[in-house]
C-alpha positions in Angstrom: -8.7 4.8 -31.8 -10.8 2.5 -33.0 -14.8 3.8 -33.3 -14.6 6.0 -36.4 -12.4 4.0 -38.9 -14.0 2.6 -41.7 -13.3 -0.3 -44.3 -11.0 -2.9 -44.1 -7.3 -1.3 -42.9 -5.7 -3.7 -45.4 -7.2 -1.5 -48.7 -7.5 1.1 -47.4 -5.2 3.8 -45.7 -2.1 0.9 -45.6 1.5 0.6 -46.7 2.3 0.4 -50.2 5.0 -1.3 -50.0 7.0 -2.2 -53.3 10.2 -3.3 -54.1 11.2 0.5 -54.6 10.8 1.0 -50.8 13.3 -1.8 -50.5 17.1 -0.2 -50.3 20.3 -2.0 -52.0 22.9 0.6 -52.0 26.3 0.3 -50.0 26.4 1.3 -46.5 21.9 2.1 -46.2 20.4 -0.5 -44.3 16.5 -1.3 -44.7 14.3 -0.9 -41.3 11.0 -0.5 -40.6 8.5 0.5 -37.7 4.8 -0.7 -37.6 3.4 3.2 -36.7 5.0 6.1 -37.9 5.3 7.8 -34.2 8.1 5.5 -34.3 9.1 5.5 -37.5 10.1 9.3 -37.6 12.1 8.7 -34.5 13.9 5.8 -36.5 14.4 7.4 -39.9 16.1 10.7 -38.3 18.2 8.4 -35.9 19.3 6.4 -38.8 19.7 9.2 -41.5 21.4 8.9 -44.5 22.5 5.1 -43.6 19.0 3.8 -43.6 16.1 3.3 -45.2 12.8 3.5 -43.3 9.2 2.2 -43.8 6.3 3.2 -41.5 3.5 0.4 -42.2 1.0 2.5 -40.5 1.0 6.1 -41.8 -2.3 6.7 -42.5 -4.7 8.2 -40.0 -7.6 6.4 -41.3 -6.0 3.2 -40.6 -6.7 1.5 -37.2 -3.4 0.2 -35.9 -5.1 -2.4 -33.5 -7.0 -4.1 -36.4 -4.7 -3.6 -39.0 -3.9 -6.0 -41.6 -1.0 -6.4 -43.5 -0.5 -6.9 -46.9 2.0 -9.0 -48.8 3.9 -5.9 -49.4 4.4 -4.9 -45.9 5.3 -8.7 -45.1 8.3 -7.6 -47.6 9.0 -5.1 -45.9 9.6 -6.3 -42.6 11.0 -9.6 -44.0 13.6 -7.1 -45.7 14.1 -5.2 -42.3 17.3 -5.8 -40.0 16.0 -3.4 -37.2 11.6 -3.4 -37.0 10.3 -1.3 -34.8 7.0 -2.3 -33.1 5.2 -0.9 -30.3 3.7 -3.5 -28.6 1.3 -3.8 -25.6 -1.4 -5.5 -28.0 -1.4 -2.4 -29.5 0.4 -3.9 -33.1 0.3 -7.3 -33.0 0.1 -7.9 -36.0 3.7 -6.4 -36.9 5.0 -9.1 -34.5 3.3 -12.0 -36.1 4.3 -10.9 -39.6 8.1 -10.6 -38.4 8.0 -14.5 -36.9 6.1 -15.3 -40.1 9.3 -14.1 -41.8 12.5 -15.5 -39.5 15.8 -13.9 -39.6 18.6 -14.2 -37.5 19.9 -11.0 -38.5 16.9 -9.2 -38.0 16.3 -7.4 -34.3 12.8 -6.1 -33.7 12.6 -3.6 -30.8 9.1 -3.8 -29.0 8.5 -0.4 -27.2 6.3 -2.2 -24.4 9.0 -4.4 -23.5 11.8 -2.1 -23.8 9.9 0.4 -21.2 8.1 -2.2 -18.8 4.7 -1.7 -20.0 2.8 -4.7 -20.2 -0.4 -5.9 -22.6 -3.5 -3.9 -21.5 -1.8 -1.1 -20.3 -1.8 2.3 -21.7 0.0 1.4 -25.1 0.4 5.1 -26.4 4.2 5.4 -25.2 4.9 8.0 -27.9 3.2 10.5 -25.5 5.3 9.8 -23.0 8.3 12.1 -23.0 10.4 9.4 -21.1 9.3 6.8 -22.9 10.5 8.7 -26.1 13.9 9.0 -24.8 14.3 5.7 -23.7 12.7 4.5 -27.7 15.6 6.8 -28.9 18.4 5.4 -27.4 17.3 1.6 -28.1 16.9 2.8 -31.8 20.5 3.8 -31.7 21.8 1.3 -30.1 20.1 -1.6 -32.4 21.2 0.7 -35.5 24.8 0.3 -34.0 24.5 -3.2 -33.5 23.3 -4.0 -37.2 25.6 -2.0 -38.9 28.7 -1.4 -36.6 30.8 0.6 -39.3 28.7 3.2 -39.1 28.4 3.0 -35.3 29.9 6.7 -34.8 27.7 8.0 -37.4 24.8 7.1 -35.4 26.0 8.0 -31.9 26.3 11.5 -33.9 22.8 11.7 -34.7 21.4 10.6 -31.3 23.1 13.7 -29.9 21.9 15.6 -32.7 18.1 14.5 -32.3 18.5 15.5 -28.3 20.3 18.6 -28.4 18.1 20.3 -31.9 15.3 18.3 -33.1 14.4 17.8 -29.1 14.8 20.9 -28.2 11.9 22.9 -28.1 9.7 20.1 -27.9 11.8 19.5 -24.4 11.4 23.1 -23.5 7.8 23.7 -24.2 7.3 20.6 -21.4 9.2 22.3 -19.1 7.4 25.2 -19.2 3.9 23.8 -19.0 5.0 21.5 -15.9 6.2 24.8 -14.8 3.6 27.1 -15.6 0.1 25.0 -15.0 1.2 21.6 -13.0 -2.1 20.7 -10.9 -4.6 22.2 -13.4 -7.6 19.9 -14.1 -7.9 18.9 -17.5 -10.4 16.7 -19.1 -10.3 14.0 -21.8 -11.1 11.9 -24.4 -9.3 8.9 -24.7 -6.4 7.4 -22.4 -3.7 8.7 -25.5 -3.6 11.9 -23.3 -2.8 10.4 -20.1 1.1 9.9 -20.2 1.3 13.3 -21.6 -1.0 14.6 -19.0 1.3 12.7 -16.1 4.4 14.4 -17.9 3.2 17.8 -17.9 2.1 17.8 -14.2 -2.1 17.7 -15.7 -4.5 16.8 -13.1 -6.5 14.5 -15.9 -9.8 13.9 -14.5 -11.8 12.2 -16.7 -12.9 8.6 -15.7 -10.0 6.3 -16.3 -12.8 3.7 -17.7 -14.3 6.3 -20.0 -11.3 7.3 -21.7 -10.1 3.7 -22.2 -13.8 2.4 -23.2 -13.3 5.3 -25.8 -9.6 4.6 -26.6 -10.7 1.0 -27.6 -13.8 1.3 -29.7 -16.4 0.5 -26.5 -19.3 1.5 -25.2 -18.3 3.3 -21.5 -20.4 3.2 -18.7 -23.3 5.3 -17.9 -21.5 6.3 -14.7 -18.4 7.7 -16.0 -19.7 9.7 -19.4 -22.4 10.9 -16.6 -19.2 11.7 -14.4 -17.4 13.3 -17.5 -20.2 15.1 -18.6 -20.6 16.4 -15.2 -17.0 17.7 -15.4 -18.1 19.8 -18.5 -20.9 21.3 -17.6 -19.9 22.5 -13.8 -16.5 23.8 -16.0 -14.9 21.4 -13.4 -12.2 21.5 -16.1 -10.2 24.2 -17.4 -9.2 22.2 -21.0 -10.9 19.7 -22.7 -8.6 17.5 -25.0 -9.6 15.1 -27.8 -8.4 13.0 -30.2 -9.8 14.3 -33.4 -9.1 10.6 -35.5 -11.7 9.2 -33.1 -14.4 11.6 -32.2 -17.2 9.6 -31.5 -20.4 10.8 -30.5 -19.9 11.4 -26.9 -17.2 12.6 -28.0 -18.7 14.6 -30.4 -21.2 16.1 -27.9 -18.1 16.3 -25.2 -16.8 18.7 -27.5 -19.6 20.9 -28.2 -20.6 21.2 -24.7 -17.5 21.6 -23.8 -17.4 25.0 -26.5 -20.7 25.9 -25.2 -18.7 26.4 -22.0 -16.3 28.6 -23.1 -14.0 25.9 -21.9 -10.7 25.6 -24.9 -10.9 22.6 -26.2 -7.4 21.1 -27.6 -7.2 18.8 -30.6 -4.4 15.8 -30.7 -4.4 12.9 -33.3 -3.0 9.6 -32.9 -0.6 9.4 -36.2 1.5 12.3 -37.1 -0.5 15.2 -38.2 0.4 15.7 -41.5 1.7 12.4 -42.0 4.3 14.3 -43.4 5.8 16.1 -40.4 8.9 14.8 -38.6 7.8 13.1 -34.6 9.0 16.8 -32.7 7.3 19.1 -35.5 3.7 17.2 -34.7 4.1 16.9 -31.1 5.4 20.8 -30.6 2.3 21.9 -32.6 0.1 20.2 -30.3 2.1 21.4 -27.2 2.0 24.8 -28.6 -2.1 24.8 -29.1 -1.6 22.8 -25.3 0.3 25.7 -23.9 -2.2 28.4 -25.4 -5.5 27.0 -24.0 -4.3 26.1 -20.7 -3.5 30.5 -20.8 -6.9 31.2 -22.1 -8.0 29.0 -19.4 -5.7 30.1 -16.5 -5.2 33.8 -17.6 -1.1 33.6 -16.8 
């Protein structure tokens, strides 16, 4: 997500970290995540027993080229669990935590943790597996920093799975189900895990969507390829990232329209920022779930 955002990320769209985000109260332990994809996952995990700062929550702000301020470097010096994702997607997070040592401090880096390495797809949060795997780290570090409370959070894993999981579990199911092996057309790479999970036949040049994904200029071959797809309706969905519509993007989408093709919006931050991880993601399933029908007709 890099073509569209504008100014420098450490004015504008950042943290605001103060000292009121910082938490001294008995038994609430401060942590932190450098996006909030993660964040939300961490702040419901930890409940009432933690305090949680996203750095990134803004979707104006480009993660890759973010720069923190002195309040975030606060914040994550404050932190006993940070949560970064890695795979040179944040690496700035991981620099400001060894710019702030602490023992006590653990910082779980999502591309480690699932096997992913730099250069690779870093958008892990759209991988349902990947998400579960985030989840039950979180927990475990949350246990590990404050072991009193261990049970507590063992409590809300289950609780995250079983309600807050729940439809966002089901409505993957039932796409898989439903339209597995339907081509689909891209943007960006953000869709692709997604796309894999759901059973999408994603067809878009790999090196279009990742030119795009990273601010780049993509070969003539594969936007000609991608084009191609659009207007021989060699696709039955076109998805986009609307925080980074650039304009082949731009023109993807409008051709893709002038199709009659449906054309599915996703964003890279939580959309609002307000919404929990599972309320954004279910939204965009849902819209997912309706076009591939339009498309499809079942």
């Amino acid at each position: 997500m890099a073509a569209l955002i504008v100014g420098a990320a450490a004015t504008a769209g950042c943290s605001t970290a103060t000292s009121s985000t910082f938490s001294s109260a008995p038994g609430v332990v401060n942590v932190a995540a450098s996006i909030n994809a993660w964040g939300s996952l961490l702040a419901q995990l930890g409940g009432a027993h933690v305090h949680e700062t996203s750095i990134v929550d803004n979707p104006q702000t480009d993660p890759h080229d973010y720069e923190p301020t002195p309040a975030d470097g606060r914040t994550i010096a404050s932190a006993r669990l940070l949560v970064v994702n890695g795979i040179g997607y944040d690496p700035w997070a991981s620099r400001a935590a060894a710019a702030n040592p602490d023992r006590r401090r653990k910082v779980l880096d999502v591309g480690k943790l699932v096997g992913v390495a730099a250069g690779a797809n870093p958008h892990r949060w759209y991988d349902p597996a990947d998400v579960e795997r985030v989840a039950d780290a979180i927990t475990a570090d949350l246990k590990a920093v404050d072991p009193a409370d261990a049970a507590y959070f063992d409590s809300r894993r289950q609780s995250f799975e079983r309600q807050g999981l729940d439809r966002y579990h089901r409505l993957i199911d039932d796409i898989r189900t439903t339209y597995a092996g339907i081509a689909v057309g891209a943007s960006e790479s953000i869709v692709a895990p997604l796309a894999d999970a759901l059973g999408l036949h994603l067809v878009t040049p790999a090196s279009f969507m990742k030119a795009v994904s990273e601010g780049s200029e993509p070969s003539s071959a594969a936007k000609s390829t991608a084009d191609a797809q659009i207007r021989d309706k060699r696709i039955a969905v076109y998805i986009f990232n609307k925080q980074n519509a650039t304009p082949d993007v731009a023109a993807q989408v409008k051709a893709a329209e002038g199709r009659g093709i449906p054309v599915v919006a996703v964003t890279e931050t939580l959309s609002p920022a307000t919404a929990s991880f599972q309320d954004w993601q279910v939204a965009q399933l849902e819209s997912l779930q309706a076009a591939l029908h339009e498309a499809a007709g079942r």
